[in-house]
ROLOBA-339806 format. One line per 10 residues: number of its first residue (from 1); their letters; for each residue z, y, x of C-alpha. Coordinates in pm, 1 decimal, decimal comma. Layout:
<bados>
NUM> A> Z:Y:X; ...
</bados>
This chain:
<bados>
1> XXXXXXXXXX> 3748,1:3872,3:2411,2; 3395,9:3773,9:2375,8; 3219,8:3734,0:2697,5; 2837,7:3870,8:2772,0; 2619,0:3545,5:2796,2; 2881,2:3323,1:2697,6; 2805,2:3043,0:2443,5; 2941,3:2715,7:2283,7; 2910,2:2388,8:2434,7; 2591,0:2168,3:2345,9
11> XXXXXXXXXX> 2566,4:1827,1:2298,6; 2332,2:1803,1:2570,7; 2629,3:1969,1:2842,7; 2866,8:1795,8:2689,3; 2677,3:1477,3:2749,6; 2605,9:1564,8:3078,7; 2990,2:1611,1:3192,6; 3040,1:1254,6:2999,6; 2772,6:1183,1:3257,5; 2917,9:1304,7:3533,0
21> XXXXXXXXXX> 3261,4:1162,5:3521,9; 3308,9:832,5:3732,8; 3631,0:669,1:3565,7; 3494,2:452,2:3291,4; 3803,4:474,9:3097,5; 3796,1:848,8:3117,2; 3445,5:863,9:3035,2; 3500,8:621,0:2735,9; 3780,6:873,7:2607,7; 3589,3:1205,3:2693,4
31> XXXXXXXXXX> 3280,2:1041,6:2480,5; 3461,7:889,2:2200,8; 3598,9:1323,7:2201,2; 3249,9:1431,0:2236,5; 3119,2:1240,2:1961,2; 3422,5:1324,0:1712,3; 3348,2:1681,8:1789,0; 2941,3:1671,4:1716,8; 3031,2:1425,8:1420,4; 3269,1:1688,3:1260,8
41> XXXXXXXXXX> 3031,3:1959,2:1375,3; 3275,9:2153,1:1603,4; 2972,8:2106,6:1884,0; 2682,1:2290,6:1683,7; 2377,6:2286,0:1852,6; 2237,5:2003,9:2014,8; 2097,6:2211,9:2328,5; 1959,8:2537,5:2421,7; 1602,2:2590,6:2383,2; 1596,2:2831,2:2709,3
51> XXXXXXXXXX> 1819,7:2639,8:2915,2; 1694,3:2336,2:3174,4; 1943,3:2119,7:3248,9; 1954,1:1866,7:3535,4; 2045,4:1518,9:3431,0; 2131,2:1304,4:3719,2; 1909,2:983,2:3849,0; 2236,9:777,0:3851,3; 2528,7:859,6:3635,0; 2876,6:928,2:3811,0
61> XXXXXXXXXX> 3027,1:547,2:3892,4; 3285,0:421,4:4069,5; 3256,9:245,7:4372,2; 3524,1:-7,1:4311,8; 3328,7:-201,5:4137,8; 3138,6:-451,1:4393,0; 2780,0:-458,5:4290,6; 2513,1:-734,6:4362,9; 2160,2:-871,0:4312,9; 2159,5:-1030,3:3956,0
71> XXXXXXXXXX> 1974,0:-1324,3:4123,8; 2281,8:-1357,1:4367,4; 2566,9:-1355,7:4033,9; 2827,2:-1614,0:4036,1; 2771,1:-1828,2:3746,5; 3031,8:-1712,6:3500,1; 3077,3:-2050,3:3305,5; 3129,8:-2154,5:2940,9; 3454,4:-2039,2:2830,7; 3622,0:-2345,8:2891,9
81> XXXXXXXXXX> 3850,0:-2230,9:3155,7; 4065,1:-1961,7:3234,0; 3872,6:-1855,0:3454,8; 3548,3:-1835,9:3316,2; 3651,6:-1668,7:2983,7; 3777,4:-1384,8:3269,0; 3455,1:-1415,2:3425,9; 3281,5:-1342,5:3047,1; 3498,5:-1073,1:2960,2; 3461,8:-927,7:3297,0
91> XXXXXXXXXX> 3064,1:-932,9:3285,5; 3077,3:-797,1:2917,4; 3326,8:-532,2:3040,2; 3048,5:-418,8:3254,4; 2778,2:-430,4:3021,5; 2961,9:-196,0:2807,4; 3070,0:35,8:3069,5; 2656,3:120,6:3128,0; 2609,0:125,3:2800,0; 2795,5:400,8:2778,8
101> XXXXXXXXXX> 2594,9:614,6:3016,2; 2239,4:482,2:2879,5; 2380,4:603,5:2527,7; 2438,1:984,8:2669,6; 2170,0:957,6:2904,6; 1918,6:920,7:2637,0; 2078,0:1196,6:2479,3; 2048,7:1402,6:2767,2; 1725,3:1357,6:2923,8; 1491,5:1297,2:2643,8
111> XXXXXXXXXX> 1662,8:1470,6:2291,1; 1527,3:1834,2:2414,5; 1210,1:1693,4:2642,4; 1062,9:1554,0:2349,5; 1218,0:1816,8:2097,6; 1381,7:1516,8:1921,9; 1525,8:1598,5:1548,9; 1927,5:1613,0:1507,6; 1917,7:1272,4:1302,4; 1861,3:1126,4:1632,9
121> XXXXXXXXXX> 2117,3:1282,9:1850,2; 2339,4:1187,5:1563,2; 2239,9:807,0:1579,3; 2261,1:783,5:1957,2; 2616,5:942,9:1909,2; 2731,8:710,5:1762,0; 2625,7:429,3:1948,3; 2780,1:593,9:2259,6; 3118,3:636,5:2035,8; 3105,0:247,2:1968,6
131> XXXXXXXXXX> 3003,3:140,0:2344,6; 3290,6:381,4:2481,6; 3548,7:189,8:2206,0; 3396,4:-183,8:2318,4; 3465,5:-131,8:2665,7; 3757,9:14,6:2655,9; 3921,7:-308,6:2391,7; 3700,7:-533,7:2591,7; 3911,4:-393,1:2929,7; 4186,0:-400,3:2754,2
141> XXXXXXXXXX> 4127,3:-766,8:2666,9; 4026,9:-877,7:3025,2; 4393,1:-727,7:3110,4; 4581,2:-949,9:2878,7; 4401,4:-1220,8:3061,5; 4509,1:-1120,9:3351,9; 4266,1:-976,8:3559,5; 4098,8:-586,8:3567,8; 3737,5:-402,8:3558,6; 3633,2:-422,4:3904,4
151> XXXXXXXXXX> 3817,3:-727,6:3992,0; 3489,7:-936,1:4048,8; 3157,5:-854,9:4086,9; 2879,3:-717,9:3862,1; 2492,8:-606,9:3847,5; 2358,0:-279,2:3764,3; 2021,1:-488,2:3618,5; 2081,8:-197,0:3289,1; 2056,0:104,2:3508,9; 1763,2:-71,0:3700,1
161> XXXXXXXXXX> 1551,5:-72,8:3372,2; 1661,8:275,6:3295,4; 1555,2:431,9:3599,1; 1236,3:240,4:3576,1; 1193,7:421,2:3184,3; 1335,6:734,9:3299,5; 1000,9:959,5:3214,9; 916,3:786,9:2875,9; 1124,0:780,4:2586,2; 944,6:547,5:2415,6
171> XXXXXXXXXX> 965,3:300,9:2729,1; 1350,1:336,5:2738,0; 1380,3:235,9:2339,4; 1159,4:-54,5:2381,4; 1340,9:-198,9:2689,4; 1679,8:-117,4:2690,8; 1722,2:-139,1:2266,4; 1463,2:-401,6:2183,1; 1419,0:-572,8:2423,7; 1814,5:-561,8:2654,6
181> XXXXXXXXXX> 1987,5:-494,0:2329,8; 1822,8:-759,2:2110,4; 1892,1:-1033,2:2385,1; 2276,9:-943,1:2361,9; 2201,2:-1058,5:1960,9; 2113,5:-1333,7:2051,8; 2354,3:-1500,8:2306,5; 2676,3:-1332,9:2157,6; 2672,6:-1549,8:1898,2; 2669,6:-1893,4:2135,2
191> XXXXXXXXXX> 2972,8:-1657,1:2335,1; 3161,3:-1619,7:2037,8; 3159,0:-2004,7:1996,7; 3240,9:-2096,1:2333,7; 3549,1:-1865,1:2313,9; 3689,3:-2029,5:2028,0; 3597,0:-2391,5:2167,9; 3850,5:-2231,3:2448,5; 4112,1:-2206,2:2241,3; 4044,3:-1820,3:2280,3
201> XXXXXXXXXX> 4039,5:-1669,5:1926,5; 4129,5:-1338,2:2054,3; 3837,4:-1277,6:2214,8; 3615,8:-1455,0:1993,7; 3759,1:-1204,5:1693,6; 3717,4:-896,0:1859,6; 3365,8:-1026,8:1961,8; 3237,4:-1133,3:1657,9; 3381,9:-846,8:1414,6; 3383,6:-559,7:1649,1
211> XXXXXXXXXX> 3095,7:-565,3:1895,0; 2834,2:-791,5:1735,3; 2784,9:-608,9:1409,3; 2796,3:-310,3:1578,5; 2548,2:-398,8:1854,5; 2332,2:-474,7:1578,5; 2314,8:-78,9:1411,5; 2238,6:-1,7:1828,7; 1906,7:-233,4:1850,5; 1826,5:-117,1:1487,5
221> XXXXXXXXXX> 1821,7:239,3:1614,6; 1604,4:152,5:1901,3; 1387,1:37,8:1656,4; 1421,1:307,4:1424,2; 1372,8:602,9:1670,3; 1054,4:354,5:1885,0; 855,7:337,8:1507,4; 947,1:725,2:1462,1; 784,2:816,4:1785,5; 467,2:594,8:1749,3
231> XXXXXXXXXX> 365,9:735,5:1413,4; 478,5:1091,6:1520,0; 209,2:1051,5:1804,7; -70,4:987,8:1523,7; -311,1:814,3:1838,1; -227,6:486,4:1815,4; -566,6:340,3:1724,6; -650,0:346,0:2120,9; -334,1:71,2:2139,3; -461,9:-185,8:1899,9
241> XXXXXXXXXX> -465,6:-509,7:2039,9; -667,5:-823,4:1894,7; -351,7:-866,6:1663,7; -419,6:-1103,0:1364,6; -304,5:-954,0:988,4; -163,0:-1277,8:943,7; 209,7:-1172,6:817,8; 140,5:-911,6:562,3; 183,6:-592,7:828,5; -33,6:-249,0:767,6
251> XXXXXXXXXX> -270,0:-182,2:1013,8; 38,9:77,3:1165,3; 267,0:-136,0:1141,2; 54,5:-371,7:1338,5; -43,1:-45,4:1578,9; 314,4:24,2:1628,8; 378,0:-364,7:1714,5; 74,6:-357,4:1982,4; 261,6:-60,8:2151,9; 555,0:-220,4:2172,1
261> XXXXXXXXXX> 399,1:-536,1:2366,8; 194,1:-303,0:2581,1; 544,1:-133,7:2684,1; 745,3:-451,4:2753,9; 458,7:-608,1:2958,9; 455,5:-319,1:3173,4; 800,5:-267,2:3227,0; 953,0:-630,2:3163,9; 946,9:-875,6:3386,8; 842,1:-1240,6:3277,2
271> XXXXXXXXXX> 856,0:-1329,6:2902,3; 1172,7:-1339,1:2667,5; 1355,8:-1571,2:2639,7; 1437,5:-1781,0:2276,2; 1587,8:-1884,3:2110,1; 1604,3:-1558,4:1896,0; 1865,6:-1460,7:1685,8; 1593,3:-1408,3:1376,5; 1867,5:-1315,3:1099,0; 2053,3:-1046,7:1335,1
281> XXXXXXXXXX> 1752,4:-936,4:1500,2; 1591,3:-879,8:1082,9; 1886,7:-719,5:1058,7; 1850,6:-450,5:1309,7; 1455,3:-340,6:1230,0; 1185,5:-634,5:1330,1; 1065,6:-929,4:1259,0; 918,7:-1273,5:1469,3; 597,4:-1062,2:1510,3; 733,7:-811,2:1767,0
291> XXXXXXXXXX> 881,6:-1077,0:2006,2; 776,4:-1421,4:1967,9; 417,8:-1307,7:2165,7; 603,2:-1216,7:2445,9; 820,6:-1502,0:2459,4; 488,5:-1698,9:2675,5; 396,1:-1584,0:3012,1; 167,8:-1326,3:2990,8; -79,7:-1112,0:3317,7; 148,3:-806,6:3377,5
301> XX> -29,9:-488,8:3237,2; -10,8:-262,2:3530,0
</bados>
């Protein structure tokens, strides 16, 4: 019988119990069933225009895992061991698990706030869907090499530069997808080869034809959705920088560009670090000219 007030899950409560669930395999499996369900459309709506939802400052995590400054990290080697390719695996494992949560976070807290368009709940969808499958093979992996998620211990650096973007989509996007996500393009190749120096195809194969293409479409739709934003806003002529037309850019594109450098030298600390991966980083949306200023020590804009 059809119940006063009742309604059919969103995709932001759905993403919020995904949220909210502190097993990382379970919420792998309950996101990889959320995402089939908005993908095939049997969650319709995205979220409720009249409903506020509370998204929580930290998602629901285990506390098995022992957490510690990144600064304070044991140095996890170069594959040539057992040991270290455990110590790899293990750290990766980790990576993936938040990347689960940023993917449904960003769903969650900003999709409705900034009355986002369905194309990008869709994208971000799938990028949680692929996260949620990575850790859980990447687990699976660190298993067969005898060892377990939570057997060593890990940093929560990720969730330190979410909570730092947590007001301001277009922060988040910049950091964590073109800035976090674009340096895991360019050291998983150099990971890939040290695995099979190792004697460790396994790895190295689920590595390089699983997660690294993927993580590619993941930066490229942080790129995407931070270039949508800008010229939604239509102010970005206050942002210009003194940025040469040297390469061939517009004047947005070169608006968009200045944004993005304003944004990481606010929120990231110190300069990136090259070498870049230039072909995979092409791949996913931008070119030298977005990075390679802030790869010199710059005066932090705040």
């Amino acid at each position: 019988m059809f119940e006063m007030g009742a309604h059919e899950e969103t995709l932001v409560e759905a993403a919020l119990r995904v949220l909210n669930t502190a097993d990382p395999f379970e919420k792998a499996r309950l996101g990889d069933s959320v995402a089939s369900r908005w993908l095939d459309g049997s969650i319709a709506e995205p979220y409720k225009p009249s409903i506020d939802l509370h998204v929580p400052d930290r998602p629901a995590r285990l506390s098995s895992v022992k957490l510690v400054p990144p600064g304070l990290m044991p140095k996890l080697g170069k594959a040539g061991s057992l040991q270290s390719r455990v110590n790899i695996v293990h750290s990766l494992t980790h990576t993936e698990s938040w990347a689960v949560d940023l993917s449904w976070d960003i769903i969650a807290r900003f999709g409705k706030q900034e009355a986002m368009p369905r194309e990008f709940f869709t994208d971000f969808v799938k990028v949680a869907q692929d996260e949620g499958r990575h850790f859980t093979l990447l687990a699976a992996r660190l298993k067969e090499l005898g060892s377990d998620y939570g057997a060593l211990p890990a940093h929560d650096g990720l969730w330190d530069s979410a909570s730092a973007t947590s007001k301001d989509l277009l922060s988040r996007l910049a950091i964590e997808h073109c800035v976090h996500e674009a340096r895991g393009l360019d050291v998983l190749p150099t990971t890939i080869s040290r695995f099979r120096n190792g004697d460790d195809d396994t790895t190295a194969d689920l590595l390089e034809t699983v997660v690294y293409p993927e993580e590619i479409t993941h930066c490229a739709a942080g790129v995407k959705w931070f270039k949508y934003l800008c010229q939604r806003s239509g102010n970005l002529a206050s942002e210009q920088e003194n940025y040469a037309v040297e390469n061939g850019t517009t004047t947005e594109e070169n608006e968009v560009i200045s944004k993005f450098h304003s944004i990481v030298r606010t929120y990231f600390r110190g300069p990136l670090k090259p070498p870049f991966n230039e072909a995979a980083r092409k791949a996913a949306g931008f070119g030298p000219e977005w990075y390679e200023p802030l790869a010199v020590k710059v005066p932090n804009a705040q």
